[in-house]
N, C-alpha and C positions, 0 to 999 in steps of 0.2 A: 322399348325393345332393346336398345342398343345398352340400356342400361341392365337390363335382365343378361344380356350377355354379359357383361364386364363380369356383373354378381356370378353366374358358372365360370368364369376362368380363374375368378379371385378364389374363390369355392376350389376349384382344380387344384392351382397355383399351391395351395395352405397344403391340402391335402396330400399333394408327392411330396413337399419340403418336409412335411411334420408326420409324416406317415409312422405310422407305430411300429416297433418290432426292430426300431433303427441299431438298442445292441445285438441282438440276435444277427440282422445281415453283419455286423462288423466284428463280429466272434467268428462265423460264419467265412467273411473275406478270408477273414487273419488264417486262416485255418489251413482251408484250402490255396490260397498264396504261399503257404511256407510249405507247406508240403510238396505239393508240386516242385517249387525251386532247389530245394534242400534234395529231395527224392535224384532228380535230376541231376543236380551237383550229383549227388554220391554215386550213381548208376555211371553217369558217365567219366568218371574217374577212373571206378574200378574196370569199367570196360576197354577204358585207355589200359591199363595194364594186366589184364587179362583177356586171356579169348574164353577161358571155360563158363559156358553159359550158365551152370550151376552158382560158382561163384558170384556170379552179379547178381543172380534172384537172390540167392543168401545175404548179401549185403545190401540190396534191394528192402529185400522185406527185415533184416535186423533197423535198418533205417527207421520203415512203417512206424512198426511198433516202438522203437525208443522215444522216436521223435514224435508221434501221437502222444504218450505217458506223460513225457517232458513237458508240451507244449498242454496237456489238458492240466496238469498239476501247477504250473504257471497262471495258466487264467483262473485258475480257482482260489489259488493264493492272493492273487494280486488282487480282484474281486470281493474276497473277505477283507484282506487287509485296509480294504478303503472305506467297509461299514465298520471297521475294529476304527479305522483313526476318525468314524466322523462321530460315534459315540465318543470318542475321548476328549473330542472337541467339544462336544456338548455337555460331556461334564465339565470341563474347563470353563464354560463358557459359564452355567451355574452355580460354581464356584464365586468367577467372579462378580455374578450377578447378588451375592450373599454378603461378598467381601467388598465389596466397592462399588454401590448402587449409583452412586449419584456421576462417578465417573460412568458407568455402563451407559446411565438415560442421556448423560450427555452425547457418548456414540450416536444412540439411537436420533438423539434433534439432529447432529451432525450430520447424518446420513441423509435425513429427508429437506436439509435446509438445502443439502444438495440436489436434491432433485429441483429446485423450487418453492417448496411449503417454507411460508414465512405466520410471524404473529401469532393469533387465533388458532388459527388454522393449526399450525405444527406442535401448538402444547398439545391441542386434542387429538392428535396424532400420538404422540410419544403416552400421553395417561393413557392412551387406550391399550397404545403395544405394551406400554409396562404393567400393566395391570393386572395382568394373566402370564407367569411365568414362563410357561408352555410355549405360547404367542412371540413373548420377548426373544426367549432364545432362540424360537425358528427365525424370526427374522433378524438376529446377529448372525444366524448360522450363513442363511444365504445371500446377507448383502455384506456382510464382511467376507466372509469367509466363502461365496461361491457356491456352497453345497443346495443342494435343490430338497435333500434327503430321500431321492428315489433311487435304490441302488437296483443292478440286474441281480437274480441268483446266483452266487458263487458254485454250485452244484450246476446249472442250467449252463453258466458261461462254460465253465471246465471242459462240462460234456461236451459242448456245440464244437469248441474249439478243437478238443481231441479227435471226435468222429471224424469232421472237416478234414483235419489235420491226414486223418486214417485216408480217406478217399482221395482227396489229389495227389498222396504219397502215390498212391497203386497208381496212378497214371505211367509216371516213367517206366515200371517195373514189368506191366501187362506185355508188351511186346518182346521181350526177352523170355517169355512163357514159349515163342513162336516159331523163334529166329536164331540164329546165332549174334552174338554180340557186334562183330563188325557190319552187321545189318540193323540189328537191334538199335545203335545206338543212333543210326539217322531217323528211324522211325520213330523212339519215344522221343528224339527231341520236333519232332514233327509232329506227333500228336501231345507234349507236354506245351510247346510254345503256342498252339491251339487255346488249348487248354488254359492259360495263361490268360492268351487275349482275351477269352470270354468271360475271365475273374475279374480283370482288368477293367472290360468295358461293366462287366456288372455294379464295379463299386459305387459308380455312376447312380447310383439307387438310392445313396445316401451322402453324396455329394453334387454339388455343381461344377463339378467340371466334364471336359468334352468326353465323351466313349471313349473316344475312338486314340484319342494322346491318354487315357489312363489306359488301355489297351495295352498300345504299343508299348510304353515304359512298362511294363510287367513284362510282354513279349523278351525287350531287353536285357532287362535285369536277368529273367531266365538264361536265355542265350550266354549273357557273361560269366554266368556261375558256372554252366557246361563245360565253357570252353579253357576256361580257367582247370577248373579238375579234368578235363579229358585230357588237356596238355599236359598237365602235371602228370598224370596217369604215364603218360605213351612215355612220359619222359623217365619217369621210376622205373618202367619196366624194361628198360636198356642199360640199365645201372649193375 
């Protein structure tokens, strides 16, 4: 019995750590944390130095959308850019597997002499990896070089990021639809530092640390960007 337990927690335990979809929530975080923050910064800036409620939605929503565009063309680049260099690496790497076999298999005994395998055991290790092209350079790729070869989509990351990006923008923005700005501004930061905590505590989905301190440090971080542009703000607009 006690043992059939352990096996469902260990079962549990694999399953939240290694849960699939892990780049999606962290395109996902990134998205909606910068948005919301950024949104916030820039709302409350311009509302430190102006009162017309027009203007803060306008720079509001020029916000939205720049910084959606920005932030989706980012992830997408940076996403490509890491399948453009792990094919280069892997020509690189069969290059040198052409030009310099016997340094290469030596790599390869090196590697697993490290893990342990001695004798016997590690020539027939190394004939078998070097024996198949293919074979050899997947695994220089991911024991030298780290790469796993499983990239996310650069089109999927961009999107994820952008939308994200789109929807925790409108957080700060929505309450200035309502209010006038010297109202406005205690409410979106009361519903964006909300907002915040609960991106915060979600990150927690694809990490081990507490909710409730990854929470709060988001809460923070918010709060300081605000207060930083809103001071700024009240302070341009007496100049």
């Amino acid at each position: 019995m006690a043992i059939s337990i352990r096996r469902r927690e260990y079962d549990h335990h694999t399953e939240q750590v290694h849960a699939a979809g892990g780049e999606q929530i962290r395109d996902l975080m990134l998205g909606l944390n910068d948005g919301l923050v950024a949104s916030l910064a820039v709302t409350s800036g311009v509302s430190g130095a102006f009162t017309a409620r027009r203007i803060v939605i306008m720079a509001g929503l020029s916000e939205m959308l720049g910084g959606a565009v920005s932030m989706g063309l980012a992830a997408f680049i940076s996403a490509r850019s890491q399948i453009e260099f792990y094919h280069s690496e892997i020509e690189r790497e069969h290059l040198e597997m052409r030009k310099w076999p016997d340094r290469e298999r030596d790599e390869i005994r090196n590697i697993y002499r490290a893990k342990g395998f001695t004798g016997k055991l590690l020539d027939q290790i190394v004939e078998h990896i070097t024996a198949d092209p293919k074979r050899w350079s997947d695994v220089m790729m991911r024991e030298e070089l780290g790469f796993s070869g499983e990239f996310e989509s650069p089109l999927r990351s961009g999107t994820t990021v952008g939308i994200s990006y789109l929807c925790g923008a409108a957080v700060p923005v929505i309450p200035y639809l309502f209010v006038e700005p010297a109202h406005g501004v205690i409410l979106s930061a009361i519903a964006t530092l909300f907002a915040l905590f609960v991106v915060g505590a979600a990150k927690t989905l694809i990490t081990t640390r507490s909710w409730w301190r990854s929470g709060l440090e988001s809460v923070v971080t918010g709060a300081a960007a605000a207060a930083a542009t809103f001071g700024a703000g009240s302070l341009f607009s007496r100049l």
